[in-house]
Residue frames relative to the residue before (quaternion, step in Angstrom):
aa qw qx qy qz dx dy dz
X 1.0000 0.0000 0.0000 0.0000 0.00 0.00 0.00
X 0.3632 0.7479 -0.4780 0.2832 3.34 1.17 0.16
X 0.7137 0.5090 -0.2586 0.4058 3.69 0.58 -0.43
X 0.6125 0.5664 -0.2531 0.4899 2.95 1.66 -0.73
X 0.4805 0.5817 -0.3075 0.5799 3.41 1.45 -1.07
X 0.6387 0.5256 -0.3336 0.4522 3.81 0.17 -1.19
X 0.9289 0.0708 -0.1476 0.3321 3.44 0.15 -1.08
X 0.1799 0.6767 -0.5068 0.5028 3.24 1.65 1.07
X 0.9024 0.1278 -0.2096 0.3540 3.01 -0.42 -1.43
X 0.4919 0.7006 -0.3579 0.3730 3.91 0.48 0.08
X 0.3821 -0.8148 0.4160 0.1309 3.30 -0.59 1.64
X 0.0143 -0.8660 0.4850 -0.1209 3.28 -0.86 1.25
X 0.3203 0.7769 -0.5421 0.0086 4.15 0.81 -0.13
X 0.7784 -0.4488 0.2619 0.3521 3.08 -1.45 0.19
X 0.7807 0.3062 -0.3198 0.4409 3.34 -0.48 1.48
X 0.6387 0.5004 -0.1376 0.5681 2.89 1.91 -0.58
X 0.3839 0.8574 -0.3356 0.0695 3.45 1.07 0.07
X 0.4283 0.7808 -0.3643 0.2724 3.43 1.75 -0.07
X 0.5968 0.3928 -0.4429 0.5416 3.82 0.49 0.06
X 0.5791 0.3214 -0.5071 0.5516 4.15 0.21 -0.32
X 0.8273 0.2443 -0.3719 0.3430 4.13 -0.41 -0.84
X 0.6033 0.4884 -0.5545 0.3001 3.43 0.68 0.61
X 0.4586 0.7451 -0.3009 0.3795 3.28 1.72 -0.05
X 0.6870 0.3599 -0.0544 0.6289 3.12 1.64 -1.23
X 0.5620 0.5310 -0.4333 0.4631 3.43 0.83 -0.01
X 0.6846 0.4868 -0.2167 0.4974 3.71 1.40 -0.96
X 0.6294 0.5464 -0.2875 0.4720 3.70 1.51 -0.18
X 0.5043 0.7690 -0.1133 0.3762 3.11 1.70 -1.08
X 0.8332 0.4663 -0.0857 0.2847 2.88 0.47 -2.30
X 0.6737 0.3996 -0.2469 0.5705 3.73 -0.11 1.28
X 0.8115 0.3461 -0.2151 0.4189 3.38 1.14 -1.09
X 0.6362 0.4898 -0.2224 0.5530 3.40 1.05 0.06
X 0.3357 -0.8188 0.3466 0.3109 3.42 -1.14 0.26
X 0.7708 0.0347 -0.1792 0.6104 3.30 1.81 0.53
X 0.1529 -0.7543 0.6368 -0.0451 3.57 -0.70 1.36
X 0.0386 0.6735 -0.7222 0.1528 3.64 -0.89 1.72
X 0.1712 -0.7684 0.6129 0.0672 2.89 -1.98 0.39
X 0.3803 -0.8240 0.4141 0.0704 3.73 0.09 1.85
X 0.6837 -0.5969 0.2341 0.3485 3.03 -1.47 0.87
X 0.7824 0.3180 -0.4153 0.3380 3.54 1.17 -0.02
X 0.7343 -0.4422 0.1298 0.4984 3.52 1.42 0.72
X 0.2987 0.6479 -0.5993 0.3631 3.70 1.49 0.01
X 0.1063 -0.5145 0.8220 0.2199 3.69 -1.42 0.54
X 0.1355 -0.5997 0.7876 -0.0412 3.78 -1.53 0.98
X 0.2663 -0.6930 0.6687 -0.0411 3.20 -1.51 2.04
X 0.2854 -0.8201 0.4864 0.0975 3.53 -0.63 0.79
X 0.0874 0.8266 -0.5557 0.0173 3.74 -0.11 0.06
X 0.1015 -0.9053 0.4094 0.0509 3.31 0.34 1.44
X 0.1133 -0.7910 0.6004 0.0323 3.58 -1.36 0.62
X 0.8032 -0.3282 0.1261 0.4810 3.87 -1.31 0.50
X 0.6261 -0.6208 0.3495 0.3170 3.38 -0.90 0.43
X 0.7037 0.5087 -0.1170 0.4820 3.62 -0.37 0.77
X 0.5247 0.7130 -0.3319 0.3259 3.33 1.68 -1.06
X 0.6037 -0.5638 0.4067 0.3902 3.01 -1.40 -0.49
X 0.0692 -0.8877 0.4491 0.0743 3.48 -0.52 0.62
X 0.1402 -0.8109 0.5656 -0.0543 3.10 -0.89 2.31
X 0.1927 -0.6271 0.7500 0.0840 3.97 -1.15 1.08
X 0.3152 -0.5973 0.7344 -0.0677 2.51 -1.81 1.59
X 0.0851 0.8305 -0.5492 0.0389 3.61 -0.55 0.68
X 0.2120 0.6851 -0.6945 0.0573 3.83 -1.10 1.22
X 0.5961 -0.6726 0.3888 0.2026 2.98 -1.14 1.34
X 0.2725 -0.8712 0.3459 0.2169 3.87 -1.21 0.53
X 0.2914 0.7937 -0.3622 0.3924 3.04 2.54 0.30
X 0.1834 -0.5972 0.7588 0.1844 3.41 -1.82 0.59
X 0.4076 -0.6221 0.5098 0.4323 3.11 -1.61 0.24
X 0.0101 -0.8317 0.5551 -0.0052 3.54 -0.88 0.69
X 0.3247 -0.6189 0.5774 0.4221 3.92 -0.79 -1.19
X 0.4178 -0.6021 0.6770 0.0678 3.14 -2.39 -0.04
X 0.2698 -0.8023 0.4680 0.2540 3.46 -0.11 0.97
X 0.2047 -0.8114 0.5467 0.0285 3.24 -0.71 1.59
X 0.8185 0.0348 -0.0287 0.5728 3.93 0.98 -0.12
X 0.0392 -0.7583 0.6493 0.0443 3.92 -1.03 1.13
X 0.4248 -0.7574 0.4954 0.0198 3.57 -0.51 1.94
X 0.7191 -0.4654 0.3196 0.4052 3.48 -1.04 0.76
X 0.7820 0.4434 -0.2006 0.3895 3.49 0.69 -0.41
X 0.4243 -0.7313 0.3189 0.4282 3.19 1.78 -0.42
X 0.4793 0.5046 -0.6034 0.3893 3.30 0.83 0.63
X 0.4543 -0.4890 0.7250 0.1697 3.27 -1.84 1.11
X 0.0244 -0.5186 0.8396 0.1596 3.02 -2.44 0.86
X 0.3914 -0.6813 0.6157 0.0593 3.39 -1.43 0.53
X 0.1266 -0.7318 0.6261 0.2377 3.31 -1.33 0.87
X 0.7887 -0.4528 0.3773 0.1746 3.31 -1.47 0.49
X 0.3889 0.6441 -0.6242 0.2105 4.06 -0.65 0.55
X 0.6700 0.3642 -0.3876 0.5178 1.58 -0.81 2.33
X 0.2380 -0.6804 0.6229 0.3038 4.23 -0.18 0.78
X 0.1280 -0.7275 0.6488 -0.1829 2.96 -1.42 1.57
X 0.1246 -0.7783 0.5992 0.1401 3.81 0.11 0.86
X 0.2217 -0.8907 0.3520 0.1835 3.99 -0.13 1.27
X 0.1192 0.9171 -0.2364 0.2982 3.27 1.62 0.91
X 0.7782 0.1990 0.0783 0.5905 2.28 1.49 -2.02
X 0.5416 0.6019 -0.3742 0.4521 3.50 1.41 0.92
X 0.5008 0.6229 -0.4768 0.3659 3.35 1.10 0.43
X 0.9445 0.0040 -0.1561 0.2889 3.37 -1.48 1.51
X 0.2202 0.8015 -0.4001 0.3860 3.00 1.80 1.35
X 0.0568 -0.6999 0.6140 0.3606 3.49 -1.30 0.41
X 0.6825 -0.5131 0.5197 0.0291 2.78 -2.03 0.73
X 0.2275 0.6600 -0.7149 -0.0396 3.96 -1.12 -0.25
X 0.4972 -0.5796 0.6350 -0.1167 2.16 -1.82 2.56
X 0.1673 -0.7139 0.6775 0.0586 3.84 0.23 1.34
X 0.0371 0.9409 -0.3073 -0.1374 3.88 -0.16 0.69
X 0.5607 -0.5987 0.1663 0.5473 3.54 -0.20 -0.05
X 0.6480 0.4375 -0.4112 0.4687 3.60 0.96 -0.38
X 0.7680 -0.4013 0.2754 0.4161 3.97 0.63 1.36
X 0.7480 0.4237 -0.2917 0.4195 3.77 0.70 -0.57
X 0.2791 -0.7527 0.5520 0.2255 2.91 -0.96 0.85
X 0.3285 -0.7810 0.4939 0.1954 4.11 -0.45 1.25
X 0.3856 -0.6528 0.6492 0.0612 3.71 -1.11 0.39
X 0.4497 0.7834 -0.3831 0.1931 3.41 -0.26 1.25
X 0.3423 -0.7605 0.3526 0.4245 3.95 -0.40 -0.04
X 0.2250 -0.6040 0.7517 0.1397 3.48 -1.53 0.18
X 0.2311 0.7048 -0.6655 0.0834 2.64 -1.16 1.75
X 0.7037 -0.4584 0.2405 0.4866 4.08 -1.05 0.43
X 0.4502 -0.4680 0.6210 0.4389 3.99 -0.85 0.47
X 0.3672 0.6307 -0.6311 0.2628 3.80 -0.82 0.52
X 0.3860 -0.6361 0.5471 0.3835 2.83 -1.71 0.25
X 0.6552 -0.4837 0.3231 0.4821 4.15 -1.03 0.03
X 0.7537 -0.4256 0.3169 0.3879 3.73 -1.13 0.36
X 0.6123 0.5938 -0.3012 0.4263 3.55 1.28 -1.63
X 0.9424 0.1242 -0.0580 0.3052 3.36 0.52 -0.94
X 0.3996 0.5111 -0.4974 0.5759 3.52 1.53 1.17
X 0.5768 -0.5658 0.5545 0.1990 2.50 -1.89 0.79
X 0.6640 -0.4673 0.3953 0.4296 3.41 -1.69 0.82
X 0.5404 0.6345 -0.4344 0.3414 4.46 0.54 -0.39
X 0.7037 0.4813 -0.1401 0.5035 3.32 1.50 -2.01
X 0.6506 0.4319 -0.3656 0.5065 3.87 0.69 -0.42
X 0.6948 0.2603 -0.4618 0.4860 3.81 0.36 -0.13
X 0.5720 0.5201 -0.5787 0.2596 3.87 0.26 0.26
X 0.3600 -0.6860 0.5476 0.3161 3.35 -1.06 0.75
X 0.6052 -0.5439 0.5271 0.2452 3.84 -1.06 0.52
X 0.0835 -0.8417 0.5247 0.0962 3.30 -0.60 0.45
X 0.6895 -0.5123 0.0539 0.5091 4.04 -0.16 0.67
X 0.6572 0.5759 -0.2228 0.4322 3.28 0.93 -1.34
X 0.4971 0.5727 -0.4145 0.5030 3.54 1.87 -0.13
X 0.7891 0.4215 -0.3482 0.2798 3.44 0.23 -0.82
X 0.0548 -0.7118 0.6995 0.0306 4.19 -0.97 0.37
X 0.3211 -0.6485 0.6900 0.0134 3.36 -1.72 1.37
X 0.4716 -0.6825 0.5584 -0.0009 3.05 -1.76 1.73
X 0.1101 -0.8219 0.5508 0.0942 3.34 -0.24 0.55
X 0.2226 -0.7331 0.5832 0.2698 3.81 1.32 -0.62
X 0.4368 0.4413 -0.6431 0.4482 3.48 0.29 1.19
X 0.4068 -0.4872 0.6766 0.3734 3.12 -1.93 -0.25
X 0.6750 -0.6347 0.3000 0.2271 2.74 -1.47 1.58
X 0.4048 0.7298 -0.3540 0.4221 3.60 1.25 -0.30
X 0.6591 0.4697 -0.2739 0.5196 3.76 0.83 -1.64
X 0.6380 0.6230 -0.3018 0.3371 3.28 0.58 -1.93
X 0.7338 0.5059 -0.0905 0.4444 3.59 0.67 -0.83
X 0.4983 0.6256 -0.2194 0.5587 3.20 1.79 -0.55
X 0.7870 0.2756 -0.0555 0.5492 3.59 0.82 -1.78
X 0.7715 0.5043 -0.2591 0.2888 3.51 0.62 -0.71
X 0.1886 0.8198 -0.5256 -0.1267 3.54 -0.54 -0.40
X 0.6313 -0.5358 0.4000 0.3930 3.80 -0.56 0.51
X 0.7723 0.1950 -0.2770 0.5374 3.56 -0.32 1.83
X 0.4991 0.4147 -0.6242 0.4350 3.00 0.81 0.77
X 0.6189 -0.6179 0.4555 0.1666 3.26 -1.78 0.71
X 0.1856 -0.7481 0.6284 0.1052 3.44 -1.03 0.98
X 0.1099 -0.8342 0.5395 0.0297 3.33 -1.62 -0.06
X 0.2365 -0.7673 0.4940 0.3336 3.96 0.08 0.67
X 0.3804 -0.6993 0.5811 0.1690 3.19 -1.39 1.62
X 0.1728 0.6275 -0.7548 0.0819 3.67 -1.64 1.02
X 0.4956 -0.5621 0.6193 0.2343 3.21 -1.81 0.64
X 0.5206 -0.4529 0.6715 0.2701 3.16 -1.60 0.91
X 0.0840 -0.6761 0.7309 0.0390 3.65 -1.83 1.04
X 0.1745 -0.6893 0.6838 0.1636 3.60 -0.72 0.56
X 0.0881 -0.7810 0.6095 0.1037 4.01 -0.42 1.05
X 0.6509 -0.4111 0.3703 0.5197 3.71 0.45 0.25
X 0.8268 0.1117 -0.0951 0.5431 3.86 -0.31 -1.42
X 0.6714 0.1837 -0.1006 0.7109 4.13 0.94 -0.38
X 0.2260 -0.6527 0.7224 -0.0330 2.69 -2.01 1.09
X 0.1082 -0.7770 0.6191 -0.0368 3.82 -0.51 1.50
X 0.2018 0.6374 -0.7296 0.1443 3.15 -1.62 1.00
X 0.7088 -0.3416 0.5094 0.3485 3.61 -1.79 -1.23
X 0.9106 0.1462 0.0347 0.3850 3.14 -1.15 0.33
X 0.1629 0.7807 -0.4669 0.3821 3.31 1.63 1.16
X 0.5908 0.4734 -0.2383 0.6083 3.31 1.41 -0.21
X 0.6120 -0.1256 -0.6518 0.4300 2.42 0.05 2.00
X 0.4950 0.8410 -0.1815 0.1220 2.91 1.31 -1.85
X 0.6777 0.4376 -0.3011 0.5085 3.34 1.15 -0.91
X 0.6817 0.5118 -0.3282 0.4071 3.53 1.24 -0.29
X 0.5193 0.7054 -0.3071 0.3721 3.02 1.26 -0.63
X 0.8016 0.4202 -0.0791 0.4179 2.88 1.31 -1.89
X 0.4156 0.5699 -0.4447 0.5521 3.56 1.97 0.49
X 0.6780 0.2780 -0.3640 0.5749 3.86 0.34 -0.68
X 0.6325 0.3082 -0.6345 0.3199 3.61 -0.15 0.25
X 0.4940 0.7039 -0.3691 0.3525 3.75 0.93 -0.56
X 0.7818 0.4110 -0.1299 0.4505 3.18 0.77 -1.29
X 0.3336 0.6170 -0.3763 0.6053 3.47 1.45 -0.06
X 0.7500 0.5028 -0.2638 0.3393 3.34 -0.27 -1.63
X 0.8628 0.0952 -0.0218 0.4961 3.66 1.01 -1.41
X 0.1978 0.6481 -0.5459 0.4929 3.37 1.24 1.32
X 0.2312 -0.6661 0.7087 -0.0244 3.42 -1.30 1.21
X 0.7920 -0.4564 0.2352 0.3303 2.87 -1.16 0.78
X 0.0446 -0.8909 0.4456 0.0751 3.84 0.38 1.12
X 0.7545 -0.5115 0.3191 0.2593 3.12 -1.80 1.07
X 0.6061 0.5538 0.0279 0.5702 3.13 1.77 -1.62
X 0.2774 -0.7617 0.5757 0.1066 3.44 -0.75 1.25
X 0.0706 0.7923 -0.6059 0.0136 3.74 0.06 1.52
X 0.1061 -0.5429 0.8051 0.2142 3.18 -2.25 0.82
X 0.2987 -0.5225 0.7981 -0.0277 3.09 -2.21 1.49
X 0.1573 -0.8523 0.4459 -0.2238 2.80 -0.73 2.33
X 0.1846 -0.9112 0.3675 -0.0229 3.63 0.74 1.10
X 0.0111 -0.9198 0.3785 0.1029 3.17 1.56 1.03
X 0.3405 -0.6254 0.6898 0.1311 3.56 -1.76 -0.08
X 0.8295 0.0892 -0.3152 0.4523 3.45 -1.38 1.17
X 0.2032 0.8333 -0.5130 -0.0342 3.54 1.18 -0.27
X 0.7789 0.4350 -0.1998 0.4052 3.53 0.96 -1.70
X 0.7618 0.2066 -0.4007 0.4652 3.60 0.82 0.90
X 0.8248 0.0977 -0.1568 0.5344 3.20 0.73 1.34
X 0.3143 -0.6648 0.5729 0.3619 3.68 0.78 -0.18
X 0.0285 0.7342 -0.6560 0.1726 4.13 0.44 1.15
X 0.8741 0.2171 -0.3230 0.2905 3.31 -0.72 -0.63
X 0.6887 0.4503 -0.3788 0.4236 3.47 0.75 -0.47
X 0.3919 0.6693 -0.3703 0.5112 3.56 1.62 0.02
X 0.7372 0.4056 -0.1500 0.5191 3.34 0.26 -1.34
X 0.7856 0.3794 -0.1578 0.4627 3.95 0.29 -1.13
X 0.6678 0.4352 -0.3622 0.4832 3.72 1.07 0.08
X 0.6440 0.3868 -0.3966 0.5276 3.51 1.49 -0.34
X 0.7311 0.3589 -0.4802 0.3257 3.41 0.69 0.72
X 0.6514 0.5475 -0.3825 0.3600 3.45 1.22 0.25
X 0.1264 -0.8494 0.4547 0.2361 2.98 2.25 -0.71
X 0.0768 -0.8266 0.5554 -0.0480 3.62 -0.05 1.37
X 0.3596 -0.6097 0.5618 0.4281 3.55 -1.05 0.81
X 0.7688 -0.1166 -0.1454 0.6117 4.20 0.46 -0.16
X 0.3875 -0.6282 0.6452 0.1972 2.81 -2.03 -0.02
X 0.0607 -0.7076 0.6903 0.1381 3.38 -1.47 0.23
X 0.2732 -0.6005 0.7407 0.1272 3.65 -1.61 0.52
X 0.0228 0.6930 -0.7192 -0.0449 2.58 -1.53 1.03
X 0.1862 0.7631 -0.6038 0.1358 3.29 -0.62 0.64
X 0.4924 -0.5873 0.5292 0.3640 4.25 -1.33 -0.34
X 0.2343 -0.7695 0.5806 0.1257 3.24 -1.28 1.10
X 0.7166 -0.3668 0.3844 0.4519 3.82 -1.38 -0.38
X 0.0199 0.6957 -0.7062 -0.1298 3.47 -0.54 0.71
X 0.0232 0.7204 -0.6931 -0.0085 4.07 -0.09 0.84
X 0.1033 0.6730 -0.6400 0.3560 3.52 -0.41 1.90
X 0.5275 0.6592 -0.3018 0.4428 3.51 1.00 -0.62
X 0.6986 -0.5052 0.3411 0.3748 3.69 -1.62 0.75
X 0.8059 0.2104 -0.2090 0.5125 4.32 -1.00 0.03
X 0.7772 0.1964 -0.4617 0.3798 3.63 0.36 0.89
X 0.6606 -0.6272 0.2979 0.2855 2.99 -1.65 0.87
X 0.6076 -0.5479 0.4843 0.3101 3.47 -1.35 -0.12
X 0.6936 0.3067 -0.3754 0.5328 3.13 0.74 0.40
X 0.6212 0.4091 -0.4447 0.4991 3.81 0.97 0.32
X 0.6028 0.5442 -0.5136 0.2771 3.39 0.84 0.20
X 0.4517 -0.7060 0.5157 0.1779 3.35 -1.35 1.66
X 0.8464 -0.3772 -0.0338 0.3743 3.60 0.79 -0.05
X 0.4010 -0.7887 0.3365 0.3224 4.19 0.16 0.38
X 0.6859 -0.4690 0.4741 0.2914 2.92 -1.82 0.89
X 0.8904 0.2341 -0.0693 0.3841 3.71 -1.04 0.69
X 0.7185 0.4578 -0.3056 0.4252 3.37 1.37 -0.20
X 0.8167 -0.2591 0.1100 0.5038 3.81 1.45 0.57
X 0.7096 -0.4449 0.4435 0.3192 3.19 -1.51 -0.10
X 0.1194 0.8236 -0.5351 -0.1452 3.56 -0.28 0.51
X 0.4757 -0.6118 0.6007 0.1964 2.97 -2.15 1.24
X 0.4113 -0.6741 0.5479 0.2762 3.61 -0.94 0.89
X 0.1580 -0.7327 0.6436 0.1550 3.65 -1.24 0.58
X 0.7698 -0.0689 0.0383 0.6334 3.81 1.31 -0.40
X 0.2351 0.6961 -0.6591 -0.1605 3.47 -1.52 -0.18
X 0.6952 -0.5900 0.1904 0.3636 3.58 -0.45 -0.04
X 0.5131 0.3727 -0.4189 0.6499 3.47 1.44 1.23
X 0.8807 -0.0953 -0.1713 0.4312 3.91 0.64 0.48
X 0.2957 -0.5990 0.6150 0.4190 3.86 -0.99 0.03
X 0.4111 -0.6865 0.4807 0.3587 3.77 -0.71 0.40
X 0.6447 -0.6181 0.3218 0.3142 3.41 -1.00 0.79
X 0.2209 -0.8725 0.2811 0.3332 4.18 0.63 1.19
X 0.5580 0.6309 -0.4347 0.3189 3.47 1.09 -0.42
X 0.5952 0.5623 -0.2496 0.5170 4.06 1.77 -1.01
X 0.6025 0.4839 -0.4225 0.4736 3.50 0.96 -1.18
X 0.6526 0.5136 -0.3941 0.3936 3.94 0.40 -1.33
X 0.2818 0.8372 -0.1631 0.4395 3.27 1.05 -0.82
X 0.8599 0.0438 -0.0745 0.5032 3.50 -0.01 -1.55
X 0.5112 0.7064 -0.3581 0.3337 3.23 1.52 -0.64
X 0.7787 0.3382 -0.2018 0.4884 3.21 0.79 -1.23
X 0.7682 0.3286 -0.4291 0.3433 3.50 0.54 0.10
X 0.4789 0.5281 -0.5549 0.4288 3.33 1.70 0.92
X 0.6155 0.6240 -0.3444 0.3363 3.29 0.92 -0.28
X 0.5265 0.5913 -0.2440 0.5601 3.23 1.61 -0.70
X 0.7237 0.4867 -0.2164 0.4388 3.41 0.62 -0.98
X 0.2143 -0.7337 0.5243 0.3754 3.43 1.06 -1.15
X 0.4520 0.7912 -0.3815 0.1556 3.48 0.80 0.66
X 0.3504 -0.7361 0.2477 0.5235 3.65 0.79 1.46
X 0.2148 0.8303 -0.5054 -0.0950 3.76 -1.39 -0.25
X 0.3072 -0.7496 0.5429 0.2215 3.63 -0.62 0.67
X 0.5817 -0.5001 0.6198 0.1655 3.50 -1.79 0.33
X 0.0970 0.7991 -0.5898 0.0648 3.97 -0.86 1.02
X 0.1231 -0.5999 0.7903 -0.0202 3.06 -1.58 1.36
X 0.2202 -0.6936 0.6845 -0.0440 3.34 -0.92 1.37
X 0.4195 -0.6685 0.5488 0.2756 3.82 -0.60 0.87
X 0.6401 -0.1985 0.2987 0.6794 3.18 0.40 -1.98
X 0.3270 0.4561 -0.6513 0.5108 2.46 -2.02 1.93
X 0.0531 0.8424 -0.5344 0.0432 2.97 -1.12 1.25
X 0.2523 -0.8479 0.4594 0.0795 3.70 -0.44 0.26
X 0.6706 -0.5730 0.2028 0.4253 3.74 -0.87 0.43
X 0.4082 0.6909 -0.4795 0.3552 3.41 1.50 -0.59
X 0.5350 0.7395 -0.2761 0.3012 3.41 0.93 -1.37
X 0.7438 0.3660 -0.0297 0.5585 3.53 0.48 -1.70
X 0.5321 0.2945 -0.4468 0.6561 4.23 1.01 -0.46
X 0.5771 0.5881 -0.5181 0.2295 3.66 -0.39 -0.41
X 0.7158 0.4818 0.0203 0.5050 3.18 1.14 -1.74
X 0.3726 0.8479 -0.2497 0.2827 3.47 1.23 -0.35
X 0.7003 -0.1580 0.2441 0.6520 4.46 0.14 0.60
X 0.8058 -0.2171 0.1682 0.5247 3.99 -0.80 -0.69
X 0.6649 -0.4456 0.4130 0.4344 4.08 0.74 0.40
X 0.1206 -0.7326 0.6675 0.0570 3.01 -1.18 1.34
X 0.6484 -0.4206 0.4679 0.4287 4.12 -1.33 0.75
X 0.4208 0.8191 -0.3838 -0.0684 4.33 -0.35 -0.31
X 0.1756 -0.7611 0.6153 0.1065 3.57 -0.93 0.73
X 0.2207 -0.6965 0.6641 0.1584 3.25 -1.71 0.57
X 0.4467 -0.6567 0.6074 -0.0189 2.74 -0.83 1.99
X 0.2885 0.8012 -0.5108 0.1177 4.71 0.05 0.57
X 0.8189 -0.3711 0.4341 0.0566 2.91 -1.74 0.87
X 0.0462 0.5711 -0.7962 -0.1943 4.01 -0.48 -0.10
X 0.0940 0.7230 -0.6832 0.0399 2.72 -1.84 1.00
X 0.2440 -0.8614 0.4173 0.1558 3.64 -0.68 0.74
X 0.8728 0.2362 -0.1064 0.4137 3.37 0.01 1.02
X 0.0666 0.9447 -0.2850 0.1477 2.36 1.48 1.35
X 0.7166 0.1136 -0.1018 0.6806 3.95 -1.06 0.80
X 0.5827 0.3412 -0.5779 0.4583 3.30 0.32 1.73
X 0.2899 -0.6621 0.5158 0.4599 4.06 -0.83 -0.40
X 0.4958 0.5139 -0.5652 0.4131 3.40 0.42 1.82
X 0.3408 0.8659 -0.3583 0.0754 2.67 1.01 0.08
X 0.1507 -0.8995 0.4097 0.0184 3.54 -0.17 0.77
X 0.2409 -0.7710 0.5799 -0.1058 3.45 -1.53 1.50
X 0.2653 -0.7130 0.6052 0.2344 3.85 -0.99 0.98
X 0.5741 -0.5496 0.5647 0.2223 3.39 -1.32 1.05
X 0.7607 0.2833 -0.2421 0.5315 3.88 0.77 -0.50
X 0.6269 0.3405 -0.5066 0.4842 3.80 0.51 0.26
X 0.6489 0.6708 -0.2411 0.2663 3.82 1.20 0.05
X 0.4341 0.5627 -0.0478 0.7019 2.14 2.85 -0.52
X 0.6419 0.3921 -0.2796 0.5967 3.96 0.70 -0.74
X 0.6727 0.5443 -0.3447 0.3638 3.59 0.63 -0.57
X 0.7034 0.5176 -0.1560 0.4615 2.96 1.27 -1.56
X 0.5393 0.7063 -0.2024 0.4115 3.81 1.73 -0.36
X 0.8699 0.2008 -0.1092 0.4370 2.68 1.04 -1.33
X 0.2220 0.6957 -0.4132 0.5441 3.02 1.41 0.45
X 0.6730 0.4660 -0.2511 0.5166 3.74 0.28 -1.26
X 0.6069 0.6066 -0.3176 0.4036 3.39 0.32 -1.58
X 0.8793 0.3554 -0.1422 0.2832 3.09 0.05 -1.94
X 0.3257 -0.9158 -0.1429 -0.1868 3.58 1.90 -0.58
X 0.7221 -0.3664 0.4526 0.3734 1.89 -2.25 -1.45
X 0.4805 0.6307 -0.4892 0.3633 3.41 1.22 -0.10
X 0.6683 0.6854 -0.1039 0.2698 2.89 0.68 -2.02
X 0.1042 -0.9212 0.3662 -0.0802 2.85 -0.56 2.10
């Protein structure tokens, strides 16, 4: 899990993705049979095959959601704008790293403009904060703060990667755990029949951008997404809203609200998990979209399936991942490939 840890805890938002693809660019190099990086930062692995083949792009995205300092106040406290959907619930009394421009990365908290519990009134404690409420402490004097900082540099909420034995919890599993399946599958892919590009996309989480931009230039005969879905297994929601569970497989998307997956590809995966015996679940995603979404839509339409993750807790830095649906995922992928002519 060391790679996973690697590209967990590393600070990446949308636009800012250069410290996650240099990770993968260093995992890459040698195993593939060309490794580029496009004008909007997609790094695109090549794995080449007979002229003429068929040619499938795999695409998971390497953005976190994070922010951009958008204003630094006489005092040096920083507010921040958002990139990225951010439910602000789960942003109270976090710390934060201010990756700044003068090269340092700063160490600080983000907490809601408010006053403290002791001394509001019962009206001011049930309001929920809303982003533009919240400003980050750096404990500098506002003098430094102004020295290192400037409006656009990129922030990011600090958490440690946990390895729990059967799940592994950290940040920015959104994407990361996907990321770190298509490097896997790279790794133990044999020389395939099927000419595949493995697409490490950039800005995904405000717009599905790179895999937009990098599929109209490889034009794929199909696509796949890879990306993590809702595993809603977890205490106050019902059994019937759950979109899919921790530990119980790979799931094959059937819809989310940027594509319907393409049914002749989805049957496809079904039957060669079934063949395989590889465990897997079925996903309807209300809302939520993924790169399949944006290759789907691509010049004249591209065949595409999303290939996703159960994940609990999503667009938090708990986010949480089974060691065995990370493994079935990474299988059938392989499986599918190498047949694939």
């Amino acid at each position: 899990m060391n790679l996973l840890k690697q590209l967990s805890e590393v600070a990446g938002v949308p636009g800012r993705e250069e410290r996650v693809r240099e990770i993968i660019r260093q995992e890459l190099t040698g195993l593939v049979d060309d490794l580029r990086e496009d004008a909007l930062g997609n790094l695109i692995a090549v794995k080449e095959a007979k002229k003429g083949a068929l040619r499938v792009m795999l695409s998971a995205h390497m953005d976190e959601i994070g922010f951009l300092v958008r204003f630094i106040d006489d005092k040096g406290f920083l507010r921040v704008h958002n990139v990225g959907g951010f439910d602000v619930r789960n942003l109270f009394a976090r710390q934060v790293t201010v990756h700044a421009s003068s090269g340092h990365d700063l160490l600080g908290v983000m907490n809601p403009a408010t006053k403290p519990v002791h001394i509001s009134t019962p009206e001011e404690r049930k309001k929920i904060p809303e982003m533009s409420d919240f400003a980050i402490d750096l404990g500098l004097p506002p003098e430094e703060v102004k020295k290192q900082v400037r409006i656009g540099d990129m922030v990011t909420l600090r958490q440690g990667f946990l390895d729990l034995g059967e799940v592994v919890t950290g940040k920015a599993l959104d994407d990361r755990a996907s990321c770190y399946v298509l490097i896997e599958t790279l790794k133990r892919l044999k020389k395939p029949t099927a000419e595949i590009y493995a697409v490490f996309s950039a800005q995904e989480e405000v717009g599905l951008r790179g895999a937009t931009t990098s599929a109209y230039g490889i034009t794929p005969d199909i696509g796949i997404g890879l990306d993590v879905t809702l595993a809603v297994d977890t205490p106050g929601s019902p059994t019937e809203q759950r979109i899919t569970e921790l530990g119980k497989g790979v799931a094959l998307k059937v819809m989310d609200s940027s594509m319907i997956s393409t049914r002749w590809l989805l049957d496809e995966f079904i039957a060669l998990a079934e063949k395989k015996q590889i465990p897997y679940q079925l996903e309807i995603l209300p809302l939520g979209g993924t790169d399949g979404g944006a290759i789907q839509r691509v010049r004249a339409g591209v065949p595409t399936i999303t290939v996703s993750i159960p994940t609990r807790y999503i667009h938090t830095v708990t986010e949480m991942v089974a060691k065995a649906d990370l493994e079935a995922t990474i299988t059938l992928l392989g499986h599918y490939l190498q047949q694939k002519r």
